[in-house]
C-alpha positions, -999 to 999 in steps of 0.1 A, spaced: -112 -85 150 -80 -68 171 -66 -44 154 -26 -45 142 -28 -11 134 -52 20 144 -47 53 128 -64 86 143 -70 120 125 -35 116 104 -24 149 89 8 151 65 13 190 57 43 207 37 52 247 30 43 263 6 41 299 -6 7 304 5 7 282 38 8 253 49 -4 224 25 -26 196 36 -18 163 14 -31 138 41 -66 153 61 -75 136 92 -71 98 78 -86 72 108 -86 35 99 -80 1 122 -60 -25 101 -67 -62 111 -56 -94 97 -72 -83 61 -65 -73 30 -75 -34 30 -70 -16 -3 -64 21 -5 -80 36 -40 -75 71 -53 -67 96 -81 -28 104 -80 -25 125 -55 -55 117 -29 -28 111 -6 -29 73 -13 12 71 -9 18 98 15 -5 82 41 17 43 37 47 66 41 32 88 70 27 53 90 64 40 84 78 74 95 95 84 59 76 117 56 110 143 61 115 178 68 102 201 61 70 177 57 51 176 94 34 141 105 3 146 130 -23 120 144 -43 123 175 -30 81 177 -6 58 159 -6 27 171 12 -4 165 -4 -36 186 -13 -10 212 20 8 209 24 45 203 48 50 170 46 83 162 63 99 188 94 70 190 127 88 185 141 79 152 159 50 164 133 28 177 117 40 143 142 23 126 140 -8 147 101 -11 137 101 -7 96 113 -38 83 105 -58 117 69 -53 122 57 -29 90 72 -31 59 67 -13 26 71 -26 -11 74 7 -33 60 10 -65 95 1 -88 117 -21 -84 141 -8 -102 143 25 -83 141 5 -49 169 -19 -52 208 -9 -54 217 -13 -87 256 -19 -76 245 -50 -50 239 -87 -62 200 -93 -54 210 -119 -25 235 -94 -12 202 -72 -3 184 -96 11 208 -107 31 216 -72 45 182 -66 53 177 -98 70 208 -96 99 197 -60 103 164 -69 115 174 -104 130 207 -100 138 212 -136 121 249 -140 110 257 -142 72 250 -184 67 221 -183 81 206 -154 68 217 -164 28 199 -198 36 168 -175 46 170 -154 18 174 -185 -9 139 -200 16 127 -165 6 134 -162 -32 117 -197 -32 88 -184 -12 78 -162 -39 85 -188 -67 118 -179 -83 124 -212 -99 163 -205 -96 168 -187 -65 209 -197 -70 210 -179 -98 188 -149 -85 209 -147 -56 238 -138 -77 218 -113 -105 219 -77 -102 186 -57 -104 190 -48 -142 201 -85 -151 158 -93 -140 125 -86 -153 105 -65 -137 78 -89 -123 107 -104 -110 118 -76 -93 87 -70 -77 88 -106 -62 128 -100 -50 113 -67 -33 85 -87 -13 108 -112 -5 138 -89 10 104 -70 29 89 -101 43 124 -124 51 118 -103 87 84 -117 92 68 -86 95 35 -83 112 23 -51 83 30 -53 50 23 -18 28 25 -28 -10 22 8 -33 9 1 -65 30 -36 -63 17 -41 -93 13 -11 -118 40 -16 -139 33 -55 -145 13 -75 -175 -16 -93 -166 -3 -125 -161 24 -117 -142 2 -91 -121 -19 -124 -114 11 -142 -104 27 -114 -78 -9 -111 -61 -18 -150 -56 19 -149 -40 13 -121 -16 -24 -133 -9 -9 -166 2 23 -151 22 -2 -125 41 -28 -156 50 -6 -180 58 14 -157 83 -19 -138 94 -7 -105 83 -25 -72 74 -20 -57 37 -25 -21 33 -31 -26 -10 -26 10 -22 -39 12 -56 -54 33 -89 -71 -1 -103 -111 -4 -88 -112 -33 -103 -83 -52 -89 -91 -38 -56 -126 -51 -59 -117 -88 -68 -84 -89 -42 -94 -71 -8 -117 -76 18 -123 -36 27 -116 -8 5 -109 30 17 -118 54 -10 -96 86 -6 -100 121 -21 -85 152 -17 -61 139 9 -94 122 27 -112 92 32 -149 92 14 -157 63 18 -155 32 29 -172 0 25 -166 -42 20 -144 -46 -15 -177 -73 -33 -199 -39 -22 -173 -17 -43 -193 -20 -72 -226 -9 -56 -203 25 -36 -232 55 -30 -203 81 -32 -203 101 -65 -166 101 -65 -165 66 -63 -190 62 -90 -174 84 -110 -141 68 -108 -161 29 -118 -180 45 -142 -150 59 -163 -135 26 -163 -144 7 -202 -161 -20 -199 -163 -50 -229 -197 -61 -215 -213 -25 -218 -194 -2 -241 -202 34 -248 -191 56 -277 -178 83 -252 -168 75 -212 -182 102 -189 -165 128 -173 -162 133 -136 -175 164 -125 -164 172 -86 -182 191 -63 -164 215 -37 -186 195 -10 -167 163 -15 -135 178 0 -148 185 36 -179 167 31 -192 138 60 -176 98 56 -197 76 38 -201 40 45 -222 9 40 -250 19 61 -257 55 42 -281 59 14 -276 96 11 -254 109 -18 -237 139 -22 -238 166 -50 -214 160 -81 -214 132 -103 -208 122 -139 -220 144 -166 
C-alpha cells in the first residue's frame, strides 16, 4: 500500500512559564487509502496533530518533523502560500462544530461555492451546480433549499454533512474529520459515517478519524493509533482494538459500560509515569507495561 501521507518524528511545542511545552511527541505514521482512526483522552494531542499536518498550528506554537510528506512532497517547509494552495485541494479538515466552522452571515451555498472557485478556479455557474452535486452527495433531500439556509436556520447533523460537502467539493486526496461526529445522536451519527465511508471509498481517499469513542473507532476503521501524552502507544488493526496489550488502552475499553457485562462500579485508570516515554506497542508485542486499572 503507497502511502498519501508519511509523517516522521512530529513535534508541536508552545511557551510556557517553565519551558517549552510538548503537546505533540515525535508522532510517525504512513496514511494510505484507509480509514485510520486517531483515539485519545482530551488532550493526547489527537487535534493538534490533524492541525500540525494542515499547517494551522500559529505562533508562538513551533511545528517540527524530521519528514512531512504529501505523495512524496515535502509540506512542511512550503512558504505559506503554497500552504494555502494544498489545504482544501489535496487535505482537507472537517472540525468538530459546525456551528463554529461556518460563517453565520453567508447563505450555506454561498460557502460552498467560495470554497469551490478558490480551489478550482471554476467560475460562479459552475461551481453552484457543484455545490447543489455536493449537498446531494451527502443526501440533503432539498439541496435548493439548503443552498439558500444560513447555518442557524439547520440542524446540526446537517451541518456536519454541509461541512463535508464544502471540504470534499475540491476532491481532495486527505480528508481529516475531528470528532465529525461527537455532537450528533445515534442515528444521525450512523447516517454522517455511512456517507463519509462511501465518499472516501468511492474516491480512494485516506480518512484520518480523530476520535474519543473506542467503540466507534473499532467498528468504522481499518487501523487505529492510540495516543497518550502527546504520543503514539499503540497501534494495531481496528477488529484487534478490543484485544489492545497496552494498559492505557485497556484502561480506556474497560471504563467504557457495557449492557452485556455490567458492574456496580467502572474501574479507574491508574497511569504509570513509564507510559509517557515508554517503547510503541503494536500487534506483534506481548509485553505489557506497568499501570493499569485498579
Amino acid at each position: 500500500m503507497s502511502a498519501l501521507l508519511s509523517v516522521r518524528d512530529l513535534r508541536v511545542s508552545f511557551p510556557s512559564r517553565q519551558g517549552m511545552f510538548e503537546a505533540v511527541r515525535g508522532v510517525s505514521f504512513d496514511l494510505g487509502r484507509e480509514r485510520l482512526g486517531v483515539v485519545g483522552e482530551s488532550g493526547s494531542g489527537k487535534s493538534m496533530t490533524g492541525r500540525a499536518i494542515l499547517g494551522l498550528v500559529r505562533p508562538p506554537g513551533q511545528v517540527a518533523a524530521q519528514a512531512l510528506t504529501l505523495g512524496g512532497q515535502d509540506i512542511l517547509n512550503l512558504p505559506e502560500r503554497e500552504r494555502r494552495r494544498i489545504r482544501g485541494r489535496r487535505i482537507a479538515m472537517v472540525m468538530q462544530d459546525p456551528k463554529f466552522s461556518l460563517n453565520p452571515v453567508m447563505r450555506v451555498g454561498d460557502q460552498i461555492v467560495e470554497a469551490y472557485r478558490l480551489h478550482s478556479g471554476a467560475g460562479r455557474a459552475a461551481a453552484r451546480l457543484k455545490a447543489l452535486e455536493m449537498l446531494e452527495a451527502v443526501r440533503i433531500r432539498d439541496p435548493e433549499r439548503v443552498f439558500q439556509s444560513y447555518p442557524h436556520e439547520v440542524s446540526g447533523g446537517m451541518g456536519q454533512r454541509i461541512m463535508i460537502a464544502m471540504m470534499l467539493a475540491a476532491g481532495p486526496e486527505i480528508l481529516i474529520a475531528d470528532e465529525p461526529t461527537s455532537a450528533l445522536d445515534v442515528s444521525v451519527r450512523a447516517e454522517v459515517l455511512r456517507i463519509m465511508d462511501d465518499l472516501v471509498r468511492d474516491r480512494g481517499m485516506g480518512l484520518i478519524f480523530i476520535s474519543h469513542d473506542l467503540n466507534l473507532v473499532a467498528q468504522f476503521c481499518d487501523r487505529v493509533l492510540i495516543m497518550y501524552a502527546g504520543r503514539i502507544v499503540e497501534t494495531l488493526a481496528a477488529r484487534d482494538l478490543h484485544s489492545a496489550r497496552h494498559p492505557y488502552t485497556q484502561g480506556l475499553l474497560n471504563s467504557l459500560p457495557r449492557l452485556d457485562a455490567p458492574v456496580d462500579r467502572l474501574p479507574v485508570l491508574e497511569r504509570a509515569e513509564a507510559w509517557r516515554d515508554g517503547p510503541l506497542v503494536d500487534a506483534s508485542m506481548t509485553e505489557a507495561l506497568p499501570g493499569g486499572l485498579r
